[in-house]
C-alpha positions in Angstrom: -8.8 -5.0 -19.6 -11.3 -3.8 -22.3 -12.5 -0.6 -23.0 -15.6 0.4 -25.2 -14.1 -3.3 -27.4 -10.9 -1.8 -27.4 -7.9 -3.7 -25.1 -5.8 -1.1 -23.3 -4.5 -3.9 -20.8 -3.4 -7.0 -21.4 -1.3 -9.7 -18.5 -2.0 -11.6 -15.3 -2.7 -9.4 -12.8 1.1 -9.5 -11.5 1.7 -8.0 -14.9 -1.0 -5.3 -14.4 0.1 -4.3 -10.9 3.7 -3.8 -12.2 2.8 -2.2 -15.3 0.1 0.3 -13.4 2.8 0.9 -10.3 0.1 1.5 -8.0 0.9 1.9 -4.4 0.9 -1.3 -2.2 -1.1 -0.4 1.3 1.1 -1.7 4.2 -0.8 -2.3 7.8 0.9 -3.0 11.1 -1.1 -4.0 14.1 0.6 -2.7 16.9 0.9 -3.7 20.3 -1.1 -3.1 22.7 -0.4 -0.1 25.4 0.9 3.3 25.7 -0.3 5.2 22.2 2.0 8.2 22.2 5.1 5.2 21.9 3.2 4.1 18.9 2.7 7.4 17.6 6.1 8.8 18.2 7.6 5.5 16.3 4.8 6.3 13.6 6.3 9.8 13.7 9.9 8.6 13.5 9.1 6.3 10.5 7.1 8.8 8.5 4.0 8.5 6.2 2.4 6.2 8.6 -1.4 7.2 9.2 -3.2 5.9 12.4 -6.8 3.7 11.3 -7.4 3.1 15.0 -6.0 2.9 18.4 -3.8 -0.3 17.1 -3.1 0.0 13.2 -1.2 1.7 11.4 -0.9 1.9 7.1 0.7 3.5 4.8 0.6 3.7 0.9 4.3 2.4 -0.5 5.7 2.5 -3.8 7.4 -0.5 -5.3 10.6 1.0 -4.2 10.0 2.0 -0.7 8.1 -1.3 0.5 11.2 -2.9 1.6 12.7 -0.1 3.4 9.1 0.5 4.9 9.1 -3.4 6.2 12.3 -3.5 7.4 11.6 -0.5 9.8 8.3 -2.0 10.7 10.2 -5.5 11.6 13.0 -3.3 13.9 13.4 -4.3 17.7 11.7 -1.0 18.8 8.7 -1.4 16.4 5.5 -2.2 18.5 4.4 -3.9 15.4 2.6 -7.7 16.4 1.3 -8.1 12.3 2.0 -7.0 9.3 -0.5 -7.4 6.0 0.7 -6.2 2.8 -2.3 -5.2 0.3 -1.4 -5.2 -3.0 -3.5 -2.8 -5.3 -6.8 -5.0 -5.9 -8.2 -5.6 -9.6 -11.4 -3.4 -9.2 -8.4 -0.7 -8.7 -5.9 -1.6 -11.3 -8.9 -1.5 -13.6 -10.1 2.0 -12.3 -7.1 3.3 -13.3 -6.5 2.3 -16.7 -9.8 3.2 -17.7 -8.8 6.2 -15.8 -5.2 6.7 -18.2 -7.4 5.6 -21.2 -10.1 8.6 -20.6 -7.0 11.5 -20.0 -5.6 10.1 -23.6 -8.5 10.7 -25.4 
């Protein structure tokens, strides 16, 4: 990633996602029927913000996406499908152009 000619990011964009530690954005689409089962799990599990009647997504750091998967993949869960979103390259660029800036 270049800057005004200057490099301030270099690697694939594995590399850059690991190096910027952006948050990866989780969604589970849920099952169809009764929403307040679906919220009280969402409640139970925490962070999780509702999109629409059946999703559900949450932010997660490197270190909590596991723990966040393996409550999504529990009996109770109404979760159907799961798509994990890893921070995009329009994003990991936004933000060291944005750590580049608050150097200066």
């Amino acid at each position: 990633i270049v800057n005004r000619g200057v490099k301030i990011a270099d690697g694939t964009l594995d590399d850059l996602r690991r190096i910027a530690q952006l948050p990866t954005r989780i969604r589970l689409r849920l099952t169809d029927g009764e929403a307040a089962g679906i919220d009280q799990w969402a409640a139970r599990s925490g962070g999780w913000r509702r999109v629409n009647g059946h999703l559900l997504e949450i932010d997660a750091s490197q270190g909590d996406k596991i723990e966040l998967l393996r409550r999504a993949a529990a009996p109770e869960a109404p979760v159907v499908d799961v798509d994990v979103v890893p921070p995009t390259l329009d994003e990991l660029y936004a933000h060291f152009l944005g750590a580049e800036e608050k150097a200066q």
